[in-house]
C-alpha positions as CSV (number, residue, x, y, z in Angstrom):
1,X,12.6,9.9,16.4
2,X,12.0,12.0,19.6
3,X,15.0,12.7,22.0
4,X,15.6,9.5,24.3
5,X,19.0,8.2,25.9
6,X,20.1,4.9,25.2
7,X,19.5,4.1,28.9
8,X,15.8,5.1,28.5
9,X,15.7,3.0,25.4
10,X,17.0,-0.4,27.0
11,X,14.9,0.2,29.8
12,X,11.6,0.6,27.7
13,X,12.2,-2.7,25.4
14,X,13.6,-4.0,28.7
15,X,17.0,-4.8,27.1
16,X,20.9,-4.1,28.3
17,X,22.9,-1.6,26.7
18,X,26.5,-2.2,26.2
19,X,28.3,0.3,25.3
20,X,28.3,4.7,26.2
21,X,24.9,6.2,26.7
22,X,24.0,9.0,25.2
23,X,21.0,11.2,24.3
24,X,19.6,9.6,20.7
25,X,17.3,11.9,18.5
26,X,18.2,9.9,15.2
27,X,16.6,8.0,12.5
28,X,15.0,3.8,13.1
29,X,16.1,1.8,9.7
30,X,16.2,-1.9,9.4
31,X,18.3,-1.4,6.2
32,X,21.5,-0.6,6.8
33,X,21.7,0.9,3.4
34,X,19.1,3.1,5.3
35,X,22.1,3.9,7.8
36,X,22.4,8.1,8.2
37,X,24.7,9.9,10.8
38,X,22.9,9.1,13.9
39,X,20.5,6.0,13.5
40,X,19.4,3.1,15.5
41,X,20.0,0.0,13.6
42,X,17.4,-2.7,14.2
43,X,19.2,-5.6,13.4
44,X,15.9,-8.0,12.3
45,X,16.5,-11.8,11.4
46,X,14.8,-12.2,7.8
47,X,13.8,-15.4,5.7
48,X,17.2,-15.1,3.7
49,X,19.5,-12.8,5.5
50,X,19.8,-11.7,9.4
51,X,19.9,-8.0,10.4
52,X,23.4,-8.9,12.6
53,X,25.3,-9.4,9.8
54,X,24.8,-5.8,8.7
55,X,25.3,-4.0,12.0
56,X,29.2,-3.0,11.0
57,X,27.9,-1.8,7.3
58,X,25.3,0.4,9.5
59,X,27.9,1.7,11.7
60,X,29.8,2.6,8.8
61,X,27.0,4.6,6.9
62,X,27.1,6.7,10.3
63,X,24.8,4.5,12.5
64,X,25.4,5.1,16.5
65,X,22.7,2.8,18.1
66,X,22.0,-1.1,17.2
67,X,19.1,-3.0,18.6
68,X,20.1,-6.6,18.4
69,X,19.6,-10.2,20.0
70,X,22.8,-11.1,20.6
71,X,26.3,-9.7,21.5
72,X,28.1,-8.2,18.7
73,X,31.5,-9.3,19.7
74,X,34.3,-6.6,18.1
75,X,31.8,-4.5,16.3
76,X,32.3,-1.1,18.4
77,X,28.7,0.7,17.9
78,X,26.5,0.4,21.5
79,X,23.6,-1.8,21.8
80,X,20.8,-2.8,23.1
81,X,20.2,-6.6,23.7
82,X,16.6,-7.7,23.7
83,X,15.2,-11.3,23.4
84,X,13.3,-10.3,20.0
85,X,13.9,-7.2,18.0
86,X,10.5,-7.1,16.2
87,X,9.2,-6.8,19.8
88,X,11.3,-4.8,20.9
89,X,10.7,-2.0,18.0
90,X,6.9,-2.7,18.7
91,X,7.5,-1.6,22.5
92,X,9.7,1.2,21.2
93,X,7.2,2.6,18.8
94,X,4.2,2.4,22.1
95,X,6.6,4.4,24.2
96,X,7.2,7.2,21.2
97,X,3.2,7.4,20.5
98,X,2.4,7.4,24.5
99,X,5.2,10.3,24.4
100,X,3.4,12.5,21.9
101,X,-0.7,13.4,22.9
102,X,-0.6,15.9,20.3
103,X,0.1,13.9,17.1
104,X,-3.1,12.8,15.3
105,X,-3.3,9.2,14.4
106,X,-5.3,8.6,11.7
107,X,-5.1,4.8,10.5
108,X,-6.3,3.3,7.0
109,X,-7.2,-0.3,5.9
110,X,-9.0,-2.0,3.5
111,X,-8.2,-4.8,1.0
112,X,-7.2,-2.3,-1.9
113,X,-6.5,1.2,-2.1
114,X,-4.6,1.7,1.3
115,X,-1.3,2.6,0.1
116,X,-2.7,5.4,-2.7
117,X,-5.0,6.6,-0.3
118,X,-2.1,7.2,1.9
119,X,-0.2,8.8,-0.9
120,X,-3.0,11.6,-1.1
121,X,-3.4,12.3,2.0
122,X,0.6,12.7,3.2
123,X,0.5,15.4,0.7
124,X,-2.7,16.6,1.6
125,X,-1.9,16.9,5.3
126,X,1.8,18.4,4.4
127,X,0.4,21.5,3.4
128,X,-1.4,22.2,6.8
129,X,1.3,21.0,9.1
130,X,4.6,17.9,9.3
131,X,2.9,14.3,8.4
132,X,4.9,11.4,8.5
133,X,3.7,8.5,6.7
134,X,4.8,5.1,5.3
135,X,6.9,4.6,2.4
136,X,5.5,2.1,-0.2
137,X,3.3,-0.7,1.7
138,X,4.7,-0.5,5.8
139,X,1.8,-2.1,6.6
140,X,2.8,-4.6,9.3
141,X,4.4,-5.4,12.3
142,X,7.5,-4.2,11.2
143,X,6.5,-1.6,9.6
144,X,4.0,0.3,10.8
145,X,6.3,0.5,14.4
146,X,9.2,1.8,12.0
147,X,6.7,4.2,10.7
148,X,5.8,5.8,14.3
149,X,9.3,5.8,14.9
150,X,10.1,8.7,12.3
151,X,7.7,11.4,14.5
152,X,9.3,14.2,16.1
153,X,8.0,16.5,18.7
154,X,6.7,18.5,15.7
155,X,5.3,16.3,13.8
156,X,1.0,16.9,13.7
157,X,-0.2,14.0,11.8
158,X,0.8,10.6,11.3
159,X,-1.1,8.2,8.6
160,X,-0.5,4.4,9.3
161,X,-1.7,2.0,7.0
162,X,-2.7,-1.6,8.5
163,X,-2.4,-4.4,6.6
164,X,-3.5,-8.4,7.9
165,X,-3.5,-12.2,7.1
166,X,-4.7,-13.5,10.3
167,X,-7.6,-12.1,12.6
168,X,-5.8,-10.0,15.7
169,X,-3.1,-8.8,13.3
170,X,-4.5,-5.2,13.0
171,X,-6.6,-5.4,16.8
172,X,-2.4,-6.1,18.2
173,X,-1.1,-2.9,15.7
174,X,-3.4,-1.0,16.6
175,X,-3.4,-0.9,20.4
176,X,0.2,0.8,20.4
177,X,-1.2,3.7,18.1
178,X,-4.1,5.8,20.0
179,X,-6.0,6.0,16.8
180,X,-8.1,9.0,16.0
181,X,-9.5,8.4,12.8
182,X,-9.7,5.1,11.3
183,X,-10.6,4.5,7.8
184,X,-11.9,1.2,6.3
185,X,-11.9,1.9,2.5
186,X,-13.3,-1.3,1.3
187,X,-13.7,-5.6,1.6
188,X,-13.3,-7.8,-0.9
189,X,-11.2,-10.4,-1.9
190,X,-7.6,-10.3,-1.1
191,X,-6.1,-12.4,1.5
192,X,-9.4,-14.8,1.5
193,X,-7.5,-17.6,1.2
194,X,-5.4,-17.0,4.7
195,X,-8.4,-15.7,6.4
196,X,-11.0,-18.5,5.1
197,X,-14.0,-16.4,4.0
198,X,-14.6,-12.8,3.5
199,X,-16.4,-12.3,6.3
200,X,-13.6,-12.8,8.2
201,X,-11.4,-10.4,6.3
202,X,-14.4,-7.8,7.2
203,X,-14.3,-9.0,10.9
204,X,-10.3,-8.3,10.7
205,X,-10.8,-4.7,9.1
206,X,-13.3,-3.9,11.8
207,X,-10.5,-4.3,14.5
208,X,-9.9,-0.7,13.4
209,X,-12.6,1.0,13.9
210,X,-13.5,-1.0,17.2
211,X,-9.7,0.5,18.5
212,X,-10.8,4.2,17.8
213,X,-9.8,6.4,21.0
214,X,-12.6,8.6,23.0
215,X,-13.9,10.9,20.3
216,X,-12.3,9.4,17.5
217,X,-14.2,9.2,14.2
218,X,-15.0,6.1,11.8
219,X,-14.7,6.6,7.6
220,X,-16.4,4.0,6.1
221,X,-17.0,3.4,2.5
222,X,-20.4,2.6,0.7
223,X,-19.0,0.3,-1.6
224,X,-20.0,-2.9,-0.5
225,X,-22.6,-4.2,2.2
226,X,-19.3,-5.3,5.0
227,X,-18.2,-1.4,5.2
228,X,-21.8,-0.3,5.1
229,X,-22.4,-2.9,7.6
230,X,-19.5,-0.6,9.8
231,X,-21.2,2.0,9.9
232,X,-23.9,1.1,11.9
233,X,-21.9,-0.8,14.5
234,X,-18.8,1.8,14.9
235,X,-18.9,2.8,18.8
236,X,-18.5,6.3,17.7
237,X,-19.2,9.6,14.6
238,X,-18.8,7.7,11.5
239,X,-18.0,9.9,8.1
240,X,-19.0,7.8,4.8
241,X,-17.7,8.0,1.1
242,X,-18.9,6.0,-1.8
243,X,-22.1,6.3,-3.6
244,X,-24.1,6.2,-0.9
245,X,-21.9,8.3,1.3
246,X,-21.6,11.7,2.6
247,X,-18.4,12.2,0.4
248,X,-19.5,11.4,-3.3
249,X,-17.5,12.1,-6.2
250,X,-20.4,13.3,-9.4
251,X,-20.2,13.7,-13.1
252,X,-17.2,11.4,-13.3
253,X,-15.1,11.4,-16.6
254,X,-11.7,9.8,-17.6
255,X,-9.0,12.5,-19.5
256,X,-6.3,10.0,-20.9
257,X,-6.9,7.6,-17.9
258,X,-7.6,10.3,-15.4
259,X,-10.5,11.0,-13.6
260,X,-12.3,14.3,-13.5
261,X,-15.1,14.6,-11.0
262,X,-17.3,17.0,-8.3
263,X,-17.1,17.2,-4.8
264,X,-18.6,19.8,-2.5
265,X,-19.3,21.7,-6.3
266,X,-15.3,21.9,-6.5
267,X,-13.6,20.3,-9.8
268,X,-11.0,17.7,-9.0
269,X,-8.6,15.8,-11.7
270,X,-6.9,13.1,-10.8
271,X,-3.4,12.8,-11.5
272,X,-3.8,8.9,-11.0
273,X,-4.9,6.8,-13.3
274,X,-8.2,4.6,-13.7
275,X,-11.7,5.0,-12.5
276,X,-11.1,2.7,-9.4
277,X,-8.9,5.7,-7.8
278,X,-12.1,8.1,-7.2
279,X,-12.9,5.9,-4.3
280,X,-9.3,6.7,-2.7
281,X,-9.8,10.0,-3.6
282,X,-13.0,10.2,-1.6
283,X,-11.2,8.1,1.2
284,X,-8.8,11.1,1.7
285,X,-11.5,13.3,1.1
286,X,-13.7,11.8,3.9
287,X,-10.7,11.8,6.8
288,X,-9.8,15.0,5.6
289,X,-14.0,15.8,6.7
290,X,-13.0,13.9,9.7
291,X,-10.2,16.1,10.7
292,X,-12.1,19.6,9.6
293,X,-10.0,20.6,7.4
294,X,-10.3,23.6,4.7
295,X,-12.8,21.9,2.1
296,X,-11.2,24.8,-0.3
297,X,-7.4,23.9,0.7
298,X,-7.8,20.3,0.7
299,X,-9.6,19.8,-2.6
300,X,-6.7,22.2,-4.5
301,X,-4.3,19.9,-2.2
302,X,-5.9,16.9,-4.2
303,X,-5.6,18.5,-7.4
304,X,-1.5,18.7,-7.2
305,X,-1.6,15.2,-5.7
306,X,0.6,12.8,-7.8
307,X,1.6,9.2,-7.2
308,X,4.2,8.7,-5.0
309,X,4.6,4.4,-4.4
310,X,5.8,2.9,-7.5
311,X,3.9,0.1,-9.7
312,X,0.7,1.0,-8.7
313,X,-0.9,2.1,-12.2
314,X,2.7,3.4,-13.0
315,X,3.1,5.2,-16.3
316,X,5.8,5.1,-18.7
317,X,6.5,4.4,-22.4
318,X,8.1,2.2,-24.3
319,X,10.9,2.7,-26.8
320,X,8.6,2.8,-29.4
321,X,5.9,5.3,-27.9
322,X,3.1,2.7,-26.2
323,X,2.0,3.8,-23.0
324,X,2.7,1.0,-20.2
325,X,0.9,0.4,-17.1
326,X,3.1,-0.7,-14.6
327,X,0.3,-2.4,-11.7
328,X,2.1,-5.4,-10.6
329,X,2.8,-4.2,-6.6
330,X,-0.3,-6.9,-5.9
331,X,-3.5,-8.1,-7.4
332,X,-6.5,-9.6,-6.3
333,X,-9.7,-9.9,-8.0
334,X,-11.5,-6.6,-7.6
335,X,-8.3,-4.4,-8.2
336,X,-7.7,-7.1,-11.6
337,X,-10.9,-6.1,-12.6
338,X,-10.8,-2.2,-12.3
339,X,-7.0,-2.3,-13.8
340,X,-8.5,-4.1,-17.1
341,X,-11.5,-1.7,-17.1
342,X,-8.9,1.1,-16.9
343,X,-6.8,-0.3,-19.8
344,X,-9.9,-0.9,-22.0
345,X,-10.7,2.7,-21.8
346,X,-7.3,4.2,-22.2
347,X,-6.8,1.5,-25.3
348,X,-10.5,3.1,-26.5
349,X,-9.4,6.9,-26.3
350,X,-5.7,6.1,-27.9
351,X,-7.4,4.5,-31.2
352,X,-4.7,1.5,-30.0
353,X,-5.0,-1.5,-28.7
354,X,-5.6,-2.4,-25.1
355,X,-3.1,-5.4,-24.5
356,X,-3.3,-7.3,-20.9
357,X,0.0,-9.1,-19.7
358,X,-1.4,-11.0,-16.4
359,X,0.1,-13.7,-13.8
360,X,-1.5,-15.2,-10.8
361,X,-3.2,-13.5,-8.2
362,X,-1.9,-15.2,-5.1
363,X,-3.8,-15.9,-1.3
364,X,-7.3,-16.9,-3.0
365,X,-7.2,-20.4,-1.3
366,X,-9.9,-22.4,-3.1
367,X,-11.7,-20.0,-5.1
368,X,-8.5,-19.3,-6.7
369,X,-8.8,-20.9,-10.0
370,X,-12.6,-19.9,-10.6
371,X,-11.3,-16.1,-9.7
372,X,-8.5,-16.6,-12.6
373,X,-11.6,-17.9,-15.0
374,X,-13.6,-14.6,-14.2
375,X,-10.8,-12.9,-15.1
376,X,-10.5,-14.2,-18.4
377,X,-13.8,-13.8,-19.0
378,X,-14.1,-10.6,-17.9
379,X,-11.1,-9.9,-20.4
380,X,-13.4,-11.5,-23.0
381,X,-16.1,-9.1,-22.1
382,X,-13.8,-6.0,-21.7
383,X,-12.9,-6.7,-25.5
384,X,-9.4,-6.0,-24.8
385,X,-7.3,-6.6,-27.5
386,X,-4.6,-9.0,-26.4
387,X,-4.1,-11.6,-23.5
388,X,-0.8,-12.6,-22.2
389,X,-1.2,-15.1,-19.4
390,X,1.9,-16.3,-17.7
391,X,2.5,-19.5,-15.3
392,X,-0.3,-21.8,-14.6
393,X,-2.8,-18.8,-13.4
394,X,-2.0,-17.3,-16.6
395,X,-3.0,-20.1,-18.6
396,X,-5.8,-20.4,-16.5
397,X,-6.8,-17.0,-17.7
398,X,-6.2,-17.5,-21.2
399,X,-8.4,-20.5,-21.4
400,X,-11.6,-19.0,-20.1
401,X,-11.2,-16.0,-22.3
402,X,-11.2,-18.4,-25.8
403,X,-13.9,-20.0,-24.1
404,X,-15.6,-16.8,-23.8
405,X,-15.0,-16.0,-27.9
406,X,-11.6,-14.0,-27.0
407,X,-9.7,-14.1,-30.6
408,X,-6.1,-13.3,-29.2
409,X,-5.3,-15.1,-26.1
410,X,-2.0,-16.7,-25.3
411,X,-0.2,-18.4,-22.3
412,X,3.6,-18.9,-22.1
413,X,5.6,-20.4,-19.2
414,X,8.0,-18.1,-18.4
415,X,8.7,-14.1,-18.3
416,X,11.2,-14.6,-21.5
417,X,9.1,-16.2,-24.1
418,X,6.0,-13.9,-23.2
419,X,8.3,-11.0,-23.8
420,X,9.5,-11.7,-27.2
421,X,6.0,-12.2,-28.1
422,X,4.8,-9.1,-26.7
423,X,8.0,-7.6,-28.2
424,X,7.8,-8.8,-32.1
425,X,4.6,-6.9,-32.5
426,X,3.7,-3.5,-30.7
427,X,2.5,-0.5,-32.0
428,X,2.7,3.1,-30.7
429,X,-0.9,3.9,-29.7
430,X,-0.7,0.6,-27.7
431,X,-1.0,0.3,-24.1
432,X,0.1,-2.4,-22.2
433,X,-1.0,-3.2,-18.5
434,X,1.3,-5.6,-16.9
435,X,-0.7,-6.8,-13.3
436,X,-0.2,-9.9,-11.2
437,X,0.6,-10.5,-7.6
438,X,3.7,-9.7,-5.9
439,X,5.8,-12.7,-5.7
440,X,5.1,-13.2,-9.0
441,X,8.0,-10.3,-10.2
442,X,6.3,-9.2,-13.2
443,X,7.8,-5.8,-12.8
444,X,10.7,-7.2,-14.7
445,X,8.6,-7.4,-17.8
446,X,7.3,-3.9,-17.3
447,X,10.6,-2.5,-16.4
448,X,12.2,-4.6,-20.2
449,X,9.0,-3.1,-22.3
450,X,10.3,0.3,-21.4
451,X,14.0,0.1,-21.9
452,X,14.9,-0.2,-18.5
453,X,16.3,-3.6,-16.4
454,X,14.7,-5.8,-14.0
455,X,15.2,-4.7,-10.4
């Protein structure tokens, strides 16, 4: 974080400091496993645990500085008592931003393909000057504040990613950031059953691009008709990708997985895997347009590009040599859909069979159980080689794929028995994608198919 005092600190999230003052330049964590020499400690209440019963393990990683709600009694660190922490981290991350007019804010949303977009463009942006992004999926109101938090006076660019359930949520994020480029990649799907329709997940997304500073510049993809839609409303320049954009990847191939594709004439390969990441690539491509950088530098920038958060597409093998995709961060029905295209065509290229191990995609409100039956059909259609459905979603899946003439479909209950079963009969030039939502922990299956433990 930049230089403040303790003093200054209280006084901006309008809290009291007990404890010495002194001149903090540290790290923010919320984690006190996160705890350095020289952090702040935001001691956040969560569903199961609460922030203040960590504050002494912080102290003893090294931690100087706690931000808390209440007293801490005997635990001898200074702090900073504030009414609400979350808040108070929001106001802190404002001041920071307000504090530096030379960092470039660019800010990316979209209901898939926000967190590996981001991933290509930190390490696009590193090579021109200090970027600080988020780790993994900081997308929210925790997040994103903690991500401000880690610029420096000589940090140049900063990529937030905004993510939303309610309408406001990204329209309140961004108003502490001072945007300069904001990117909506795509709409679709995901969340509709919190937001009620996808028109209002587009209205959400737009809060973005409405919060663009003076002078700041729109990319939109071409996608679908809500981003398109964008374009012609955005107050200000607007820089498109897609296929009817100004960024558009041509003469697309997959190489084991990985895409191959033009762009300004330059060859770029992928080191992600499926189809479905050209359009992040041609996000980062398009807010790299934005920014003016180096076409030249940018696209060889792309080209080393590898994927840094994990179970998105995540490759390994098992044991016995099948390749496993590892997709189960989140799913919703478009990013189902271009995962089992993806697995179809590695399965085609291996001469092996393209086995699907799938659970719920969660948030779909009412359309829910007819987006699980599309699914399976789409499976069907895919002529992917094996279904695994799990849970009730699963088995949802599973059905509509028999329906649809599928020959190997099966549903199981639990994590377990759908593992044995996967277990008792895989082959080397296999690959296995295991994709569901979240809080559905599948990544314990994908982390048992390749030798490894559950964590």
């Amino acid at each position: 974080m930049i230089a403040m005092r303790a003093s200054e600190i209280a006084d901006v999230v309008g809290g009291r400091l007990h404890g010495a003052d002194f001149l903090f330049c540290g790290s923010v964590v919320m984690d006190s496993r996160e705890a350095e020499s020289g952090s702040l400690f935001a001691a956040l209440p969560g569903e199961h645990v609460d922030g203040h019963d960590y504050v002494q393990a912080a102290l003893d990683s090294g931690a100087v500085l706690a931000l808390v709600a209440h007293d801490l009694g005997a635990v001898e660190i200074s702090s900073i008592v504030v009414p609400d922490v979350g808040v108070a981290l929001i106001q802190l991350a404002a001041e920071v931003r307000a504090r530096l007019p030379h960092l470039t804010v660019v800010g990316i949303t979209g209901s898939q393909g926000k967190t590996t977009t981001k991933d290509m463009l930190l390490q696009i942006l590193n090579h021109f000057d200090e970027t600080v992004a988020p780790k993994e999926s900081f997308n929210n109101e925790i997040g994103l504040p903690l991500t401000i938090l880690k610029c420096t006076q000589k940090t140049k660019y900063l990529v937030l990613e905004f993510g939303a359930t309610h309408i406001g949520d990204i329209e309140k994020l961004a108003s502490i950031a001072n945007i300069d480029v904001a990117a909506v990649l795509v709409v679709g799907n995901a969340h509709v059953g919190e937001f009620g329709s996808v028109e209002n997940i587009a209205q959400a997304k737009f809060e973005l691009v409405q919060s663009l500073s003076d002078g700041g510049v729109a990319v939109l993809g071409t996608y679908e008709p809500h981003t398109i839609d964008m374009a012609l409303r955005a107050p200000g320049q607007v820089v498109t990708f897609g296929p009817h954009g100004k960024i558009c990847a041509e003469e697309m191939s997959l190489v084991d997985g990985e895409p191959t594709f033009l762009v300004y004439d330059q060859k770029i390969h992928l080191h992600f895997t499926g189809a479905h990441q050209v359009a992040n690539a041609e996000a980062a491509l398009a807010i790299c347009e934005a920014l003016n950088l180096d076409r030249t530098q940018v696209v060889a920038c792309l080209n080393e590009a590898r994927p840094l958060s994990k179970w998105r597409m995540e490759r390994s093998f098992t044991p016995g040599g099948a390749l496993l995709l590892n997709d189960c961060y989140n799913a919703n029905p478009e990013s189902m859909a271009a995962a089992l295209v993806t697995v179809a065509e590695i399965g085609s290229e291996r001469a092996g069979r393209a086995v699907a191990i799938l659970g719920e995609m969660r948030e779909l409100g009412e359309s829910s159980r007819s987006a699980h039956e599309s699914i399976g059909r789409l499976v069907a259609q895919l002529k992917i080689s094996r279904l695994v459905g799990i849970g009730e979603a699963g088995e949802t899946m599973v059905k509509a794929a028999l329906v649809e003439g599928h020959q190997d479909a099966h549903s199981f209950g639990d994590h377990d028995a759908a593992l044995r079963f996967v277990e008792a009969d895989l082959r080397s030039r296999d690959v296995i994608l295991v994709k569901a939502s979240r809080g559905t922990h599948l990544e314990g299956i994908a982390a048992r198919l390749a030798g490894g433990v559950a964590k």
